[in-house]
TIZALO-948759 format. One record per residue (C-alpha): residue number from 1; z, x, y. Coordinates in Angstrom, 3 decimals, decimal comma, always signed. Layout:
N
tormi; w; u; v
NUM; Z; X; Y
...
END
This chain:
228
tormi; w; u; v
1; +84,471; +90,784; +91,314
2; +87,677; +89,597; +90,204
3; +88,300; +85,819; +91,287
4; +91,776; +84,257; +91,476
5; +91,938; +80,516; +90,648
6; +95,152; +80,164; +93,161
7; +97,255; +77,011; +92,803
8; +99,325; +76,675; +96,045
9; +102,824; +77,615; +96,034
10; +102,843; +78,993; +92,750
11; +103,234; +82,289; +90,596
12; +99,621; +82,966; +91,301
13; +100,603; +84,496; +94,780
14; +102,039; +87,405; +92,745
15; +97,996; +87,837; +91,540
16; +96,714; +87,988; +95,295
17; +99,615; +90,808; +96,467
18; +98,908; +92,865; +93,323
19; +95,569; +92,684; +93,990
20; +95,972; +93,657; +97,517
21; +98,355; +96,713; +96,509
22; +95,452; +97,565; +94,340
23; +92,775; +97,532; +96,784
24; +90,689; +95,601; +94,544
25; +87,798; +93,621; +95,907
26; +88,731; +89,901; +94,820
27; +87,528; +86,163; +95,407
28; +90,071; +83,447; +95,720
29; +89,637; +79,663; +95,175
30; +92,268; +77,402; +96,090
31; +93,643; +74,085; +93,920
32; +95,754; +71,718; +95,572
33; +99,336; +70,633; +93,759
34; +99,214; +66,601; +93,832
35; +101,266; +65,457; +96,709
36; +103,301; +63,079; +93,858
37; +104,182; +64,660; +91,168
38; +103,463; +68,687; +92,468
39; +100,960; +69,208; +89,297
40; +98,083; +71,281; +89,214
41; +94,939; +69,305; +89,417
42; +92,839; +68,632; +86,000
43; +90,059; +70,920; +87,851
44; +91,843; +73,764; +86,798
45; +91,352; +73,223; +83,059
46; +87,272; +74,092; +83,285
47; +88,400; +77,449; +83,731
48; +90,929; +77,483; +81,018
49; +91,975; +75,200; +78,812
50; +95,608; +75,039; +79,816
51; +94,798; +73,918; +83,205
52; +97,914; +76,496; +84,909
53; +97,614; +78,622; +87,600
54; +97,817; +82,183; +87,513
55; +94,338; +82,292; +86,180
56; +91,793; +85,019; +86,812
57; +87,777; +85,309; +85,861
58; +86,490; +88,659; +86,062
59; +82,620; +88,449; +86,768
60; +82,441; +92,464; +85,613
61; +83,318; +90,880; +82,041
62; +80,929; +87,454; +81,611
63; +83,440; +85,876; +83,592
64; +86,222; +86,282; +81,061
65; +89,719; +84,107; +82,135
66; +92,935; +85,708; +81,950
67; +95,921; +83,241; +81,857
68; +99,509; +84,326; +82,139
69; +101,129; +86,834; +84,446
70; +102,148; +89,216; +82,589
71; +98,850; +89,074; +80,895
72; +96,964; +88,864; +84,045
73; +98,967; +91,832; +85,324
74; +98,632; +93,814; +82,155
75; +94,804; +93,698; +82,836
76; +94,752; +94,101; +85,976
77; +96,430; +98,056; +86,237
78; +94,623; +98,870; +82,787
79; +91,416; +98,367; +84,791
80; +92,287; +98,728; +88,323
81; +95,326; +101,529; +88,260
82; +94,017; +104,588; +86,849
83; +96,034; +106,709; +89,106
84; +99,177; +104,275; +87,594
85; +100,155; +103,552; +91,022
86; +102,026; +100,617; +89,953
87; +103,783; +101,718; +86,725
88; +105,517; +104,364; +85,713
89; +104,449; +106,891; +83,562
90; +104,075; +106,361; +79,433
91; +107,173; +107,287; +77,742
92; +109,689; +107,642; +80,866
93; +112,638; +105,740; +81,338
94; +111,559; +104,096; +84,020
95; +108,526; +102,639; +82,265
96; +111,386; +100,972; +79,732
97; +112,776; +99,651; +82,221
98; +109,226; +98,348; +83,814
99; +108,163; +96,869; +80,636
100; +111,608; +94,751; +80,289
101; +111,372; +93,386; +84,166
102; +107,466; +92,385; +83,471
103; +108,480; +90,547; +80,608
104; +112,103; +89,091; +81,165
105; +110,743; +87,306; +84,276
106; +108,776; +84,815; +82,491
107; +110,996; +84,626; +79,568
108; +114,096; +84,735; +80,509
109; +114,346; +84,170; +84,154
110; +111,932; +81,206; +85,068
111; +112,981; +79,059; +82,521
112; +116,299; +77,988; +83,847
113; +115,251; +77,687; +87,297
114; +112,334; +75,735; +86,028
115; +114,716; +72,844; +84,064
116; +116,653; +72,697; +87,352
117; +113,742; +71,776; +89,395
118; +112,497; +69,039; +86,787
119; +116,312; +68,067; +86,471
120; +116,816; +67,638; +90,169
121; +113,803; +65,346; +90,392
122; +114,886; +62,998; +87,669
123; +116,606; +60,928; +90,763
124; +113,914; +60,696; +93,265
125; +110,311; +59,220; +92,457
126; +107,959; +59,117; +90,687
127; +111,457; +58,355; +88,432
128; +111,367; +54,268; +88,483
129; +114,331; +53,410; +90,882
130; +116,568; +51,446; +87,855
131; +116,744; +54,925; +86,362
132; +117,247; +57,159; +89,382
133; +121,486; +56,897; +89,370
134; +121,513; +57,488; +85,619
135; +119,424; +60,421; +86,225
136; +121,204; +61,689; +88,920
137; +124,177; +61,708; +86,609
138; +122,805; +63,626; +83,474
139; +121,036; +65,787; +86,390
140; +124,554; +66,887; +87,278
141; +125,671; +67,503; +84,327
142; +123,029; +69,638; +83,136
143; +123,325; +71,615; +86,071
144; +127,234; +71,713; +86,037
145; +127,422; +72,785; +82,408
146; +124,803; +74,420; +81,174
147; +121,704; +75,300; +84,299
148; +124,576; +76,685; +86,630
149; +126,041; +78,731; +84,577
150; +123,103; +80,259; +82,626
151; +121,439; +81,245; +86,739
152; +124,679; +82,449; +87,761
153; +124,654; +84,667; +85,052
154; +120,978; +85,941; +85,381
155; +121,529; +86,334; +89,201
156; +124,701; +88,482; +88,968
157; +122,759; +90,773; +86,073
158; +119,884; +91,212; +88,528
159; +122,209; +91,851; +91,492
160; +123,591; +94,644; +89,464
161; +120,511; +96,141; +88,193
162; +119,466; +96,798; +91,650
163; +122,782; +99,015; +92,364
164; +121,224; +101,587; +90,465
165; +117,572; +101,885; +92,106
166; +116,239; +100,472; +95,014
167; +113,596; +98,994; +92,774
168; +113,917; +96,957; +89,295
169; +112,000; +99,711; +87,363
170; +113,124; +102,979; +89,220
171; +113,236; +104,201; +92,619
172; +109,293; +103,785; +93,025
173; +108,063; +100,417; +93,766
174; +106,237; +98,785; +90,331
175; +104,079; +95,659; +89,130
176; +107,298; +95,044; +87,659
177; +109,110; +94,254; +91,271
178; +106,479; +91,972; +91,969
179; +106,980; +89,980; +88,399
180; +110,373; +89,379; +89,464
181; +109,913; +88,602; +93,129
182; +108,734; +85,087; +91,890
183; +112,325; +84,017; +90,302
184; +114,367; +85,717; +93,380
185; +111,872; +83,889; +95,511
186; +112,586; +80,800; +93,832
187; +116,644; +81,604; +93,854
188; +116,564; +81,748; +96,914
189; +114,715; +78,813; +97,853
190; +117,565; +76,841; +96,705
191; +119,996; +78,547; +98,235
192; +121,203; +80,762; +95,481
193; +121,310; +84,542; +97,189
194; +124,330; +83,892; +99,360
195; +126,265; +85,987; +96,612
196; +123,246; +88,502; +96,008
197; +123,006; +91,026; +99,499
198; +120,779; +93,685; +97,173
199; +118,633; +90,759; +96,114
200; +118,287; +89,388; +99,815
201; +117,530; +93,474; +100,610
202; +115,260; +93,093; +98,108
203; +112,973; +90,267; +99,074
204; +113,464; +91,858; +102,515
205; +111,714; +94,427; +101,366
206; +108,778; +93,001; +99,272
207; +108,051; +90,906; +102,784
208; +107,751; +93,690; +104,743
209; +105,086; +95,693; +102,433
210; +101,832; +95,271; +104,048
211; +99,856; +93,705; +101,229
212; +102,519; +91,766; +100,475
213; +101,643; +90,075; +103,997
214; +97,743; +90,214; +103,634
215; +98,521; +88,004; +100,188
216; +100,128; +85,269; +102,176
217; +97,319; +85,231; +104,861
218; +95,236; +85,068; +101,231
219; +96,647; +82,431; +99,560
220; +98,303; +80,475; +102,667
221; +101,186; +79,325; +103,397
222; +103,774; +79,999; +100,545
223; +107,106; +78,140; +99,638
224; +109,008; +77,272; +96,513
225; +111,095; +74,222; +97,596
226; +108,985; +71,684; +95,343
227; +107,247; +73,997; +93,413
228; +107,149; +74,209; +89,528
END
């Protein structure tokens, strides 16, 4: 039994839908995000020591954790995908380009859109109100000369990278689409896709995919306006 440690609004949902295109029997307990300051509760650090959500145990294995995404997605097809269902085959082109997406989401993608969120809040509370203007002010200029620019730039690479495939490995769907569907989610949550139609198509197409859907009815309701 696998067991998802599922922080609300959060990467974890990408856990419950791969799990679900897996057909994997799996367990999922929910953490709450404090209504403040949108953390993860200190609960989640008894199951590892980082206290982050996506976090699996696998019972199969003494209860091992797995922290990390890519990690967590890594072990996930090596023990649930022997048919490789979800990634292209060893040595193919499209399994270059797989491996890049999977990684390049958390490294290079969520970063930027991360700072923007924590910049955006530096004017509203828990931010004492003296401080809120002058944070408002640095917040803009973060954003203006260096945030902005930096997720323009990744959006318009990913926008083109889905010109040639319907998916960001290949033509088949991958773990790697569902990686990425995290940052475009979160693009788009502040309005950022208005310039992007394959990336809208994109998401349009990750919502319809039925376990896509049984993930949400999973993990519950699902947004990225507030989340980290």
């Amino acid at each position: 039994m696998i067991r998802v440690h599922h922080l609300e609004h959060s990467r974890s949902q990408r856990v419950l839908w791969l799990l679900e295109e897996l057909g994997v029997d799996y367990d999922v307990v929910v953490y709450r995000r404090d209504p403040e300051t949108w953390l993860a509760p200190a609960s989640l650090r008894a199951v590892h020591p980082l206290g982050k959500s996506p976090v699996i145990t696998d019972e199969a294995r003494d209860g091992r954790a797995i922290a990390e995404s890519g990690a967590i997605i890594e072990y996930l097809l090596e023990h649930h995908d022997a048919d490789g269902r979800l990634a292209p085959p060893v040595g193919s082109d499209a399994r270059e380009r797989y491996r890049f997406w999977l990684h390049h989401a958390e490294g290079s993608a969520m970063p930027p859109l991360v700072m923007r969120l924590v910049f955006s809040r530096l004017g509203k509370p828990p931010v004492p109100a003296l401080v809120r203007p002058l944070g408002r002010q640095f917040a803009q200029g973060v954003e203006k000369n260096f945030l902005g620019p930096r997720i323009t730039e990744l959006r318009d690479f990913w926008e083109a990278e889905l010109g040639a495939s319907d998916w960001f490995a290949g033509e088949a769907f991958s773990a790697a689409d569902i990686q990425m569907s995290f940052p475009v989610l979160a693009l788009e949550s502040r309005g950022g896709l208005d310039a992007a139609p394959r990336l809208r198509d994109f998401l349009a197409r990750c919502r319809e995919r039925t376990a896509y859907q049984r993930a949400i009815e999973r993990g519950g309701k699902f947004s990225l306006a507030a989340s980290d």
